[in-house]
N, CA, C and O atoms as CSV, one atom per row, in Angstrom:
chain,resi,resn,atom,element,x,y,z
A,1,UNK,N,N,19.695,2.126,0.974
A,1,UNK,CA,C,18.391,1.799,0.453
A,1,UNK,C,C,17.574,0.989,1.448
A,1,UNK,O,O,18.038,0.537,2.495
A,2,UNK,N,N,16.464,0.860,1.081
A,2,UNK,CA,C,15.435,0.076,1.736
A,2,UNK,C,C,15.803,-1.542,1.447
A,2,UNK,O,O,16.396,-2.024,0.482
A,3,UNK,N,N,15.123,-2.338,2.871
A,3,UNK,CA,C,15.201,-3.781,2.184
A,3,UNK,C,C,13.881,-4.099,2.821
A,3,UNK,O,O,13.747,-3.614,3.944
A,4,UNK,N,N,12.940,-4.757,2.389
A,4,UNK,CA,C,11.634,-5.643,2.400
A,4,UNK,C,C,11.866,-7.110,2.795
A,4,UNK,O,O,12.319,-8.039,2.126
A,5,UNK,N,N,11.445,-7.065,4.023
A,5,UNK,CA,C,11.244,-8.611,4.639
A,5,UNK,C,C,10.028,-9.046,4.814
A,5,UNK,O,O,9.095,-8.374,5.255
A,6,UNK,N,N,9.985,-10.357,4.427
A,6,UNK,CA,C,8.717,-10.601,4.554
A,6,UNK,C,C,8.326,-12.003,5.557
A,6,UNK,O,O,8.474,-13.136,5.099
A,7,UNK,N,N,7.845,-11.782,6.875
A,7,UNK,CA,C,7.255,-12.783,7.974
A,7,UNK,C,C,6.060,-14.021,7.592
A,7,UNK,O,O,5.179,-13.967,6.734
A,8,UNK,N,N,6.224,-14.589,8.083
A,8,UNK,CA,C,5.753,-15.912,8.148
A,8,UNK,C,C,4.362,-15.853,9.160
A,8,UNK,O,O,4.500,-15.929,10.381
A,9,UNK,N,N,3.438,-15.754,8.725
A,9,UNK,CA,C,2.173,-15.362,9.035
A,9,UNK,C,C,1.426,-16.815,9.985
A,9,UNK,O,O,0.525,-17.397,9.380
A,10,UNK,N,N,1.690,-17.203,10.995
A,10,UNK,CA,C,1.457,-18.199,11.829
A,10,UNK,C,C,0.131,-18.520,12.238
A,10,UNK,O,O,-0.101,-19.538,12.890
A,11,UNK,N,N,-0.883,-17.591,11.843
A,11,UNK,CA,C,-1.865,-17.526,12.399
A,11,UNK,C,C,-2.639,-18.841,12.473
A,11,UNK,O,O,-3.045,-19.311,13.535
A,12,UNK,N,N,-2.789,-19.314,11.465
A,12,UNK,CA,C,-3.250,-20.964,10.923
A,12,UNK,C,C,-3.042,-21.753,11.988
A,12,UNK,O,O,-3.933,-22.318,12.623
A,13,UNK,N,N,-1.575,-21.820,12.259
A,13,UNK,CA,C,-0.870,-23.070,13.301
A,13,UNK,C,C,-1.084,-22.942,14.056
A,13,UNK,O,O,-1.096,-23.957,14.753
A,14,UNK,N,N,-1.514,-21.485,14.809
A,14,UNK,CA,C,-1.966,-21.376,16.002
A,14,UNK,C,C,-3.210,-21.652,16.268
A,14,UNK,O,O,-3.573,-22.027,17.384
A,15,UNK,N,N,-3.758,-21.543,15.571
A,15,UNK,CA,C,-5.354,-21.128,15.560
A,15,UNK,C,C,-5.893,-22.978,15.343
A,15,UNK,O,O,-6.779,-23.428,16.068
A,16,UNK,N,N,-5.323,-23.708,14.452
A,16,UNK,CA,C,-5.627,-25.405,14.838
A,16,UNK,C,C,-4.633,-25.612,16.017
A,16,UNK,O,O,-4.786,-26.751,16.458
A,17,UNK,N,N,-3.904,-25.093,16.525
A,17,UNK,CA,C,-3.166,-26.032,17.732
A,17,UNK,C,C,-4.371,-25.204,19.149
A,17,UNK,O,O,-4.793,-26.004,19.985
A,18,UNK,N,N,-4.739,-23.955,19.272
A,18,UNK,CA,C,-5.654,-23.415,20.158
A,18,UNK,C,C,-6.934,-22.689,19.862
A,18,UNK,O,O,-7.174,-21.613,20.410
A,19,UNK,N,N,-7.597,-23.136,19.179
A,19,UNK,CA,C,-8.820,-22.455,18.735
A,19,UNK,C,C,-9.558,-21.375,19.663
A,19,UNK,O,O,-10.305,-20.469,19.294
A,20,UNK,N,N,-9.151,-21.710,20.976
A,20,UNK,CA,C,-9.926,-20.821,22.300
A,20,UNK,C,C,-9.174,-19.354,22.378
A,20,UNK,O,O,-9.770,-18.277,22.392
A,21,UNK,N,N,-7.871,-19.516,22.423
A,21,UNK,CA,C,-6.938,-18.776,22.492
A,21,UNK,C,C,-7.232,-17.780,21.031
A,21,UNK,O,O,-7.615,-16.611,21.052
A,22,UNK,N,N,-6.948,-18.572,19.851
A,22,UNK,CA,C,-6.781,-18.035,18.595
A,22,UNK,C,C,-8.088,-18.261,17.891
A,22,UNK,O,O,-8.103,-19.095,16.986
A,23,UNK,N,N,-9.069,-17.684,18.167
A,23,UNK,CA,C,-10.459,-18.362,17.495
A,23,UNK,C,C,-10.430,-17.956,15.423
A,23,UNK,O,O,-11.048,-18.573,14.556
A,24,UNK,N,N,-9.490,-16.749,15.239
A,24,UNK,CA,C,-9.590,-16.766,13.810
A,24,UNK,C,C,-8.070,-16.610,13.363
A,24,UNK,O,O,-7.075,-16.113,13.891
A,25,UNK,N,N,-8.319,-17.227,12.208
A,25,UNK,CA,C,-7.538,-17.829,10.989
A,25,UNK,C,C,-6.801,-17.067,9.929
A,25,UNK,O,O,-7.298,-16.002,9.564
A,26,UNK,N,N,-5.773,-17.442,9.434
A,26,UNK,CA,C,-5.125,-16.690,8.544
A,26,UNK,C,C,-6.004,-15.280,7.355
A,26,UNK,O,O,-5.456,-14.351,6.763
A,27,UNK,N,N,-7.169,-15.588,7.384
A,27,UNK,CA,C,-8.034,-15.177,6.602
A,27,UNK,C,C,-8.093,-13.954,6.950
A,27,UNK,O,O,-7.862,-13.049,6.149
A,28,UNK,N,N,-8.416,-13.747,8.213
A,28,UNK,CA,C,-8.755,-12.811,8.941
A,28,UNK,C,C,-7.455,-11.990,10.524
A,28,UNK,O,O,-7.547,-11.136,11.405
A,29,UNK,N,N,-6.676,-12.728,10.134
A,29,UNK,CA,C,-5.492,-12.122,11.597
A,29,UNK,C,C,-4.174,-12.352,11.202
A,29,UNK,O,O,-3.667,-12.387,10.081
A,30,UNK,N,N,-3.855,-12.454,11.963
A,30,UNK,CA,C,-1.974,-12.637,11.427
A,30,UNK,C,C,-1.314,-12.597,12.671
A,30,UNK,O,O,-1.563,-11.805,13.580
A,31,UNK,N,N,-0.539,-13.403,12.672
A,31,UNK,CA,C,0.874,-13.241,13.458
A,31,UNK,C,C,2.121,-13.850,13.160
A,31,UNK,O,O,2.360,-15.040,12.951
A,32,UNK,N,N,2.936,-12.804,13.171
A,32,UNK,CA,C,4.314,-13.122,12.837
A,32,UNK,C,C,4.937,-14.271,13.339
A,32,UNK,O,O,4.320,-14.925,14.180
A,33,UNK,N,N,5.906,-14.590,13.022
A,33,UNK,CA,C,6.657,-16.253,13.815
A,33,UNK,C,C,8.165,-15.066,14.434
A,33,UNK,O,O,9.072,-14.434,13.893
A,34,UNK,N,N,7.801,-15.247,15.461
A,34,UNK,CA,C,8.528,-14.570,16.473
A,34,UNK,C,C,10.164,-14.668,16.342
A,34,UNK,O,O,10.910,-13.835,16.859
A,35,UNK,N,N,10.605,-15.761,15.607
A,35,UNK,CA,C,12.285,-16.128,15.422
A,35,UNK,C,C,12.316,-15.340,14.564
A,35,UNK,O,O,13.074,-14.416,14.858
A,36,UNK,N,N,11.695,-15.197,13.278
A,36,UNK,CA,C,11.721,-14.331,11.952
A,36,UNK,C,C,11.991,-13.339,12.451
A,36,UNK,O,O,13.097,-12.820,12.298
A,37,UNK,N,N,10.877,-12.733,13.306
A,37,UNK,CA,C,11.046,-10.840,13.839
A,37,UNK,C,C,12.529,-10.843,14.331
A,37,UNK,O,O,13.425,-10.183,13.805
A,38,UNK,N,N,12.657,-11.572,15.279
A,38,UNK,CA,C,14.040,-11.301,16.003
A,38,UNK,C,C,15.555,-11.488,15.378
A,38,UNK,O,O,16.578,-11.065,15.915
A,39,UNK,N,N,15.481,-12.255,14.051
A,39,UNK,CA,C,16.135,-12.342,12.989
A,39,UNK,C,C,16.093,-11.004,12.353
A,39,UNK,O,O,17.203,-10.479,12.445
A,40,UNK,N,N,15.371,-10.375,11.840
A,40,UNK,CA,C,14.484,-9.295,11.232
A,40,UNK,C,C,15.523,-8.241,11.707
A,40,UNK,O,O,16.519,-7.801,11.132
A,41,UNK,N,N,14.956,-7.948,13.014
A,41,UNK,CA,C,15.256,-6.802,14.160
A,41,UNK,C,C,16.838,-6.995,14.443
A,41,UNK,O,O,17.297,-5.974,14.955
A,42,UNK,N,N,17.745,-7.952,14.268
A,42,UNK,CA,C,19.017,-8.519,14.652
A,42,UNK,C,C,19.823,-8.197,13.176
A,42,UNK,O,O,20.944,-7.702,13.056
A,43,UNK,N,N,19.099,-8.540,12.332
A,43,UNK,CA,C,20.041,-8.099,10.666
A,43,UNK,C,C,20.029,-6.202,10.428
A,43,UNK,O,O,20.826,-5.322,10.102
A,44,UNK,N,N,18.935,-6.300,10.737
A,44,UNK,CA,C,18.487,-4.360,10.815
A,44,UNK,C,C,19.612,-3.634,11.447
A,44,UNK,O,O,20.463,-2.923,10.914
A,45,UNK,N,N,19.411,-4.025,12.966
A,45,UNK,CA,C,20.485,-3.340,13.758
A,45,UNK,C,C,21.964,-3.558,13.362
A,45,UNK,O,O,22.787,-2.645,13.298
A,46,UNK,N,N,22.238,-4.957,13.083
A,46,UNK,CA,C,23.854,-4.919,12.642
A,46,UNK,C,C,23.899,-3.924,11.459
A,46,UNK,O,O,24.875,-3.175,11.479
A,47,UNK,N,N,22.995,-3.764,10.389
A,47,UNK,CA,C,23.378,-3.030,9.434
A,47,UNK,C,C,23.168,-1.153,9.418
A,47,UNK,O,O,23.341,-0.276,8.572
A,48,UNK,N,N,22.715,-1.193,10.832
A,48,UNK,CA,C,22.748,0.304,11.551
A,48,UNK,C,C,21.447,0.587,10.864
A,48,UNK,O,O,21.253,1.801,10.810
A,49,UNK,N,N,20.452,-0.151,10.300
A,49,UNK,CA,C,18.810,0.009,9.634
A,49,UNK,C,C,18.406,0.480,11.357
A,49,UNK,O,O,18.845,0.406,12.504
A,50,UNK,N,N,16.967,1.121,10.355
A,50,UNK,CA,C,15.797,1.008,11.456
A,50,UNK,C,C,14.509,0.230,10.717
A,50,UNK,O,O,14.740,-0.169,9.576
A,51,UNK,N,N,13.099,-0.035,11.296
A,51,UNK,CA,C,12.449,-0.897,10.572
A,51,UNK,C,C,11.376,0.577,10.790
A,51,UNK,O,O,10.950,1.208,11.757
A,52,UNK,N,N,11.236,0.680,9.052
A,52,UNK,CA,C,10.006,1.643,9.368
A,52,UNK,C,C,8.978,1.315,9.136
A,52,UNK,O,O,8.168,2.166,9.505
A,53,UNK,N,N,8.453,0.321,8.606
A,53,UNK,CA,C,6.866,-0.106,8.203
A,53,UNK,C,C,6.684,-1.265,8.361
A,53,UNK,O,O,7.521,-2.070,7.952
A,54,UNK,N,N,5.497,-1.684,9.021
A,54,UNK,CA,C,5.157,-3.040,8.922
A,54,UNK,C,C,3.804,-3.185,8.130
A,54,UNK,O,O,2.868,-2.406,8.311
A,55,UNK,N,N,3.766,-4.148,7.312
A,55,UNK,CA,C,2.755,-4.114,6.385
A,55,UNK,C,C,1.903,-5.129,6.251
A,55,UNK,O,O,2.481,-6.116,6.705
A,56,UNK,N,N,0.552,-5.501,5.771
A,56,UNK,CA,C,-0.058,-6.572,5.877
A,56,UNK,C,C,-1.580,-6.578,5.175
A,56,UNK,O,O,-2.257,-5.564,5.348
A,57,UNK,N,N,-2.127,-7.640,4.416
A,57,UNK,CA,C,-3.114,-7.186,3.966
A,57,UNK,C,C,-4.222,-7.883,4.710
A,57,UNK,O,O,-4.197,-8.759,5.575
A,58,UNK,N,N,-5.790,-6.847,3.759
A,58,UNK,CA,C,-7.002,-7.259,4.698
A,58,UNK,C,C,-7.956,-7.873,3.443
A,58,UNK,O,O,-8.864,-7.338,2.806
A,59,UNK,N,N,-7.363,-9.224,3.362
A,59,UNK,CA,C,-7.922,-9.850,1.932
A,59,UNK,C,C,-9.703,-9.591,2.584
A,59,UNK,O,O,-10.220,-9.585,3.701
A,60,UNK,N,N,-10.332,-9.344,0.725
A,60,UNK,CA,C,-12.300,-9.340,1.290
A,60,UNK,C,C,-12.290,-8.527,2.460
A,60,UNK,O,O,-12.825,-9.072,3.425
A,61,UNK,N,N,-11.802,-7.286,2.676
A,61,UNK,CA,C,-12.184,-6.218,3.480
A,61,UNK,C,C,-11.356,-4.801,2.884
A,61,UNK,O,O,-10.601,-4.573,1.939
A,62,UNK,N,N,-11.935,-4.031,3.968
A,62,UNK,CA,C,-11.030,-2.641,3.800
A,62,UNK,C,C,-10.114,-1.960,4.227
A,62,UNK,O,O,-10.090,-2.006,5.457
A,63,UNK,N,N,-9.272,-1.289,3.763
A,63,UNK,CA,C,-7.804,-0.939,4.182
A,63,UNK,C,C,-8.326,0.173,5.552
A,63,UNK,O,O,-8.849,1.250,5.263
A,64,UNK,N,N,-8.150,-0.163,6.766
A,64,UNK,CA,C,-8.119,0.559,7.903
A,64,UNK,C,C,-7.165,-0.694,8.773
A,64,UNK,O,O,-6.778,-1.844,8.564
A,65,UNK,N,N,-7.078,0.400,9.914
A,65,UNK,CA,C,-6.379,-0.236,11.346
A,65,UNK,C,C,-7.124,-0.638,12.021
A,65,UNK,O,O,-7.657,0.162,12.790
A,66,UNK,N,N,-7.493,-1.950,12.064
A,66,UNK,CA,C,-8.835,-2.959,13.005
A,66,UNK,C,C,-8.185,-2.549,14.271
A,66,UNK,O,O,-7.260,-1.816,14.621
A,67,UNK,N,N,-8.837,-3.129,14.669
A,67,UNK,CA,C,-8.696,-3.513,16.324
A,67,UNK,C,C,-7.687,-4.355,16.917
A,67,UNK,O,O,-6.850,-4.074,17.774
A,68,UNK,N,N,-7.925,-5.491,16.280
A,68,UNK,CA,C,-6.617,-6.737,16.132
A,68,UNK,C,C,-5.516,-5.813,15.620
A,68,UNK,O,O,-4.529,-5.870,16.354
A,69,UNK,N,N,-5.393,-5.071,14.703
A,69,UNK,CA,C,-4.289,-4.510,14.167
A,69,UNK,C,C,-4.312,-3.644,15.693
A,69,UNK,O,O,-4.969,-4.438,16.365
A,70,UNK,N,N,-4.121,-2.974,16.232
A,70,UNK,CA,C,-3.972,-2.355,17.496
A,70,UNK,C,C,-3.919,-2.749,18.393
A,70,UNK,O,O,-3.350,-2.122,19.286
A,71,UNK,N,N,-4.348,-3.698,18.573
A,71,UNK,CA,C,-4.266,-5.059,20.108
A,71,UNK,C,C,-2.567,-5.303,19.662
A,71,UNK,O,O,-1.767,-4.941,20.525
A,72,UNK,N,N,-2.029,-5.842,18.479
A,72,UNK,CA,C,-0.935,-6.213,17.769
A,72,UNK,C,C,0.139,-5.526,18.135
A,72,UNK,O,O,1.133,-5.996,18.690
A,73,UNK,N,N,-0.142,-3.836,17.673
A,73,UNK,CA,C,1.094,-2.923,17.809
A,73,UNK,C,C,1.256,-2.250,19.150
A,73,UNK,O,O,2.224,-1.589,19.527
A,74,UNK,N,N,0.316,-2.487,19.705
A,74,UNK,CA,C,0.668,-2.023,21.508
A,74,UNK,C,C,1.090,-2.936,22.751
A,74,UNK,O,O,0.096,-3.636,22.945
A,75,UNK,N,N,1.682,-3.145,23.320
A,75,UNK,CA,C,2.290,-3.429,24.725
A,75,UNK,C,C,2.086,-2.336,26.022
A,75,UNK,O,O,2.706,-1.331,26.371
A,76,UNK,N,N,0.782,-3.127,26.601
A,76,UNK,CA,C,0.942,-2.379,27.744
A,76,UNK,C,C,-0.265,-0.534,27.437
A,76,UNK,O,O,-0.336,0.520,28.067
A,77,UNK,N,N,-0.808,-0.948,26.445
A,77,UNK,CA,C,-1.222,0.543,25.888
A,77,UNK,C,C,0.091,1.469,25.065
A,77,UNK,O,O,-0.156,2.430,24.336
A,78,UNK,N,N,1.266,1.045,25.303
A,78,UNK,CA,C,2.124,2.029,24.351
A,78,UNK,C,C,2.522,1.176,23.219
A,78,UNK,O,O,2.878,0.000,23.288
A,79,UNK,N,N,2.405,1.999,22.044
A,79,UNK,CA,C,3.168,1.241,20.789
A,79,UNK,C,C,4.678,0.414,21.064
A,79,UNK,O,O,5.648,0.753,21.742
A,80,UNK,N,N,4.453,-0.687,20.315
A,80,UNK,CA,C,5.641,-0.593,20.564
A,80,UNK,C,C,6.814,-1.150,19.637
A,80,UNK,O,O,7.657,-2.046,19.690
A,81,UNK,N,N,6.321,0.106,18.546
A,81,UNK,CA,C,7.555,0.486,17.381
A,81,UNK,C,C,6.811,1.881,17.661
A,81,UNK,O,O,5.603,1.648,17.619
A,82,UNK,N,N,7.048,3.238,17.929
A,82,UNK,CA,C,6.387,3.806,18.029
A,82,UNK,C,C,6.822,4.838,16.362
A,82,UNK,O,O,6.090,5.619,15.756
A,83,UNK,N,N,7.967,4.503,16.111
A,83,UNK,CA,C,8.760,5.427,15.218
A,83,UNK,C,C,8.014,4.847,13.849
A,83,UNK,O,O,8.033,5.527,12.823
A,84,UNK,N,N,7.402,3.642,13.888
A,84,UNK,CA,C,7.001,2.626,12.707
A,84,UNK,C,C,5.711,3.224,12.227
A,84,UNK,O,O,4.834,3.744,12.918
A,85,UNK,N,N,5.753,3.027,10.639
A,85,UNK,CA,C,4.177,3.303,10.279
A,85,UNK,C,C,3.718,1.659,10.088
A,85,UNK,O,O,4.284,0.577,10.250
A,86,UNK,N,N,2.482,2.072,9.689
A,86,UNK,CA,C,1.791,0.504,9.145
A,86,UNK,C,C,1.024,1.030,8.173
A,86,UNK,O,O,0.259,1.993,8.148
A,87,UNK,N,N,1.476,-0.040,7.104
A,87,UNK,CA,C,0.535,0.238,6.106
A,87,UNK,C,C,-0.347,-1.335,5.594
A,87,UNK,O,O,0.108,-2.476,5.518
A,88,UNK,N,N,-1.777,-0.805,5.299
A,88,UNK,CA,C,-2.675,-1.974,5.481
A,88,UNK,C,C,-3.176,-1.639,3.735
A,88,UNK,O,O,-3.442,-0.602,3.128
A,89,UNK,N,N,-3.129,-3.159,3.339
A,89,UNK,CA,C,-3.486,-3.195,1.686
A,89,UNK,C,C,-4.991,-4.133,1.464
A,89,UNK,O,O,-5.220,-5.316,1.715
A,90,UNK,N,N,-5.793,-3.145,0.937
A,90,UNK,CA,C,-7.121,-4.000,0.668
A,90,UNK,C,C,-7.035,-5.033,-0.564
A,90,UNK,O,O,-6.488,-4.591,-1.574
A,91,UNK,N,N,-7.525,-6.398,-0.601
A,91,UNK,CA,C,-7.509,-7.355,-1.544
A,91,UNK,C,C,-8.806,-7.505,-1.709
A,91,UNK,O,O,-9.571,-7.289,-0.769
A,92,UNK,N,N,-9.129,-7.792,-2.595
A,92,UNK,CA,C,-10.522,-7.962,-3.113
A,92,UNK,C,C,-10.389,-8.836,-4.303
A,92,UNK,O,O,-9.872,-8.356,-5.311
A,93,UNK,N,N,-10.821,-10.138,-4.301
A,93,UNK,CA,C,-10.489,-11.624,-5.518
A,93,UNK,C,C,-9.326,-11.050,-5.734
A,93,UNK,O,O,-9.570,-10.051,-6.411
A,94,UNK,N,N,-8.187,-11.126,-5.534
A,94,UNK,CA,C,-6.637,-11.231,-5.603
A,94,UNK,C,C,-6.231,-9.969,-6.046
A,94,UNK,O,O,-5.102,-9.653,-6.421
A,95,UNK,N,N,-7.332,-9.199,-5.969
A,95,UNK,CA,C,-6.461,-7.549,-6.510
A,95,UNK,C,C,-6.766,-6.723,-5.593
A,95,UNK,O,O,-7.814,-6.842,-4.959
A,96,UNK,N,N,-5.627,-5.454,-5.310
A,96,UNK,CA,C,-5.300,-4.579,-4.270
A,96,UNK,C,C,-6.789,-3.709,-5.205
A,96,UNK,O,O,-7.207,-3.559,-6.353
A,97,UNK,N,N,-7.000,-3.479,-4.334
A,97,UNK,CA,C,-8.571,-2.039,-4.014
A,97,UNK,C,C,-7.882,-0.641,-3.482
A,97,UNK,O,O,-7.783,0.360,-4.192
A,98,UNK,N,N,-7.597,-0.694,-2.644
A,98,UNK,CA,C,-6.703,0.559,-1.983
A,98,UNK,C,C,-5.693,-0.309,-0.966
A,98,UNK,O,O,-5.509,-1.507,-0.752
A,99,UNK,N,N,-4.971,1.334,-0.300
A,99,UNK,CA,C,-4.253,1.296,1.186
A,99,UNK,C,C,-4.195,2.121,1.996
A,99,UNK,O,O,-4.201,3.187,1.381
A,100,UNK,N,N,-4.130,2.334,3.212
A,100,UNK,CA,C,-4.047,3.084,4.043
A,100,UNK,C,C,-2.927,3.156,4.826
A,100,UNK,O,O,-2.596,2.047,5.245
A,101,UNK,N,N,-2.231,4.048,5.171
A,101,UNK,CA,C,-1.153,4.418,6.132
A,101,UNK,C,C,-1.297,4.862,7.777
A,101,UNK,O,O,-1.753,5.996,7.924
A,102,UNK,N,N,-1.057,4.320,8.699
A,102,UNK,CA,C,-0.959,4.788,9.612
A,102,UNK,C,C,0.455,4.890,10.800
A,102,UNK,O,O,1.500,4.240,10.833
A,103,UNK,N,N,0.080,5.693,11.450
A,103,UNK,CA,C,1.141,5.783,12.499
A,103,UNK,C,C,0.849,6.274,14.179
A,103,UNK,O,O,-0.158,6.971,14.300
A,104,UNK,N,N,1.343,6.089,15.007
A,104,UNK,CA,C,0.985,5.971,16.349
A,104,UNK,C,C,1.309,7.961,16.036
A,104,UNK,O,O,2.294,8.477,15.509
A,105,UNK,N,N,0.061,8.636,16.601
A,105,UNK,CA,C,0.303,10.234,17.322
A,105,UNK,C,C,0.391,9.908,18.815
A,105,UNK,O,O,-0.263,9.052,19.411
A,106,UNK,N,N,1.464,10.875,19.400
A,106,UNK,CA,C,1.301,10.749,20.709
A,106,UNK,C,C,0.408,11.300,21.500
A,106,UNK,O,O,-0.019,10.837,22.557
A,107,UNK,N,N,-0.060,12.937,20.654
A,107,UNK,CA,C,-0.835,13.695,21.111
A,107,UNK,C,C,-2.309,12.475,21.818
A,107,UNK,O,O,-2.629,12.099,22.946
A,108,UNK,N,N,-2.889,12.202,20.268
A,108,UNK,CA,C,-4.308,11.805,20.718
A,108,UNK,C,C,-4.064,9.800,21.402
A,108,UNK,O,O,-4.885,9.012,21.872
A,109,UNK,N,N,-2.673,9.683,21.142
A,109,UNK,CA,C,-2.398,8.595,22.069
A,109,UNK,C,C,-3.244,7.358,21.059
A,109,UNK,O,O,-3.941,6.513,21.620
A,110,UNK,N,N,-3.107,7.370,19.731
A,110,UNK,CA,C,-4.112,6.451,18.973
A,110,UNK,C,C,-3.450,5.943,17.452
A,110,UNK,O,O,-2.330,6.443,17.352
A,111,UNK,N,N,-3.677,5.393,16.655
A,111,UNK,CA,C,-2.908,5.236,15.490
A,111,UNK,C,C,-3.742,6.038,14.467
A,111,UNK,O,O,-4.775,5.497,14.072
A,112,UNK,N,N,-3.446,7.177,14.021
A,112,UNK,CA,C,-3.672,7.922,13.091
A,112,UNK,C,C,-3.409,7.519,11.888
A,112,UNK,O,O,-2.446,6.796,11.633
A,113,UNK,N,N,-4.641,8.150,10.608
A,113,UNK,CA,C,-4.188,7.713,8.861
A,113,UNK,C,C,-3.547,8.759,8.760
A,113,UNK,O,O,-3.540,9.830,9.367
A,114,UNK,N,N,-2.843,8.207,7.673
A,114,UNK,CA,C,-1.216,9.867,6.867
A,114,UNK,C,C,-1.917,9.331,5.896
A,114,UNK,O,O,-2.562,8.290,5.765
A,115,UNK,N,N,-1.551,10.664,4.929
A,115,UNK,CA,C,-1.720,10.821,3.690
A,115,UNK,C,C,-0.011,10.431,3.091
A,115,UNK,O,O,0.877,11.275,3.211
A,116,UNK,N,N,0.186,9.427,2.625
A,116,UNK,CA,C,1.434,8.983,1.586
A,116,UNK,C,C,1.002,9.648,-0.072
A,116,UNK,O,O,1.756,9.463,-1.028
């Protein structure tokens, strides 16, 4: 079966410890706390898992793959979960609106929406 982990969204701490660096806030960005992932990625593999989705919402906006969300999942220009989808959940005053699915095509070299 599946198991659901859920990361520690750092963006805040970063963003008051470097405002230049990190100019926006949990509200609007996210980043994982890097021990979690590697915890994450370290329990997965012992249990012969793979990680297929990473997920995250876009509270007061709409379910697409920003930019930040793509700056995020690439290294170097290549994905890098490439096997991973992402799925992005719209919040609107504390209730889901929609979601969208995406995943890296290699063809057009971009993160494409799937239909789930």
């Amino acid at each position: 079966g599946d198991i659901l982990f859920q990361c520690t969204n750092i963006q805040n701490k970063l963003h008051k410890l470097d405002p230049e660096t990190y100019p926006r806030d949990a509200k609007t960005a996210y980043n994982m706390e890097s021990m979690e992932v590697v915890k994450i990625f370290s329990q997965a593999e012992s249990k012969g898992m793979v990680i297929k989705t990473f997920y995250h919402s876009h509270p007061e906006h709409d379910a697409y793959f920003s930019d930040e969300d793509k700056r995020m999942a690439l290294l170097d220009g290549e994905p890098t979960y490439p096997e991973a989808s992402y799925l992005v959940v719209s919040v609107y005053s504390k209730e889901i609106k929609d979601e969208a699915w995406f995943a890296w095509d290699s063809q057009t070299r971009s993160f494409e929406k799937q239909n789930h």
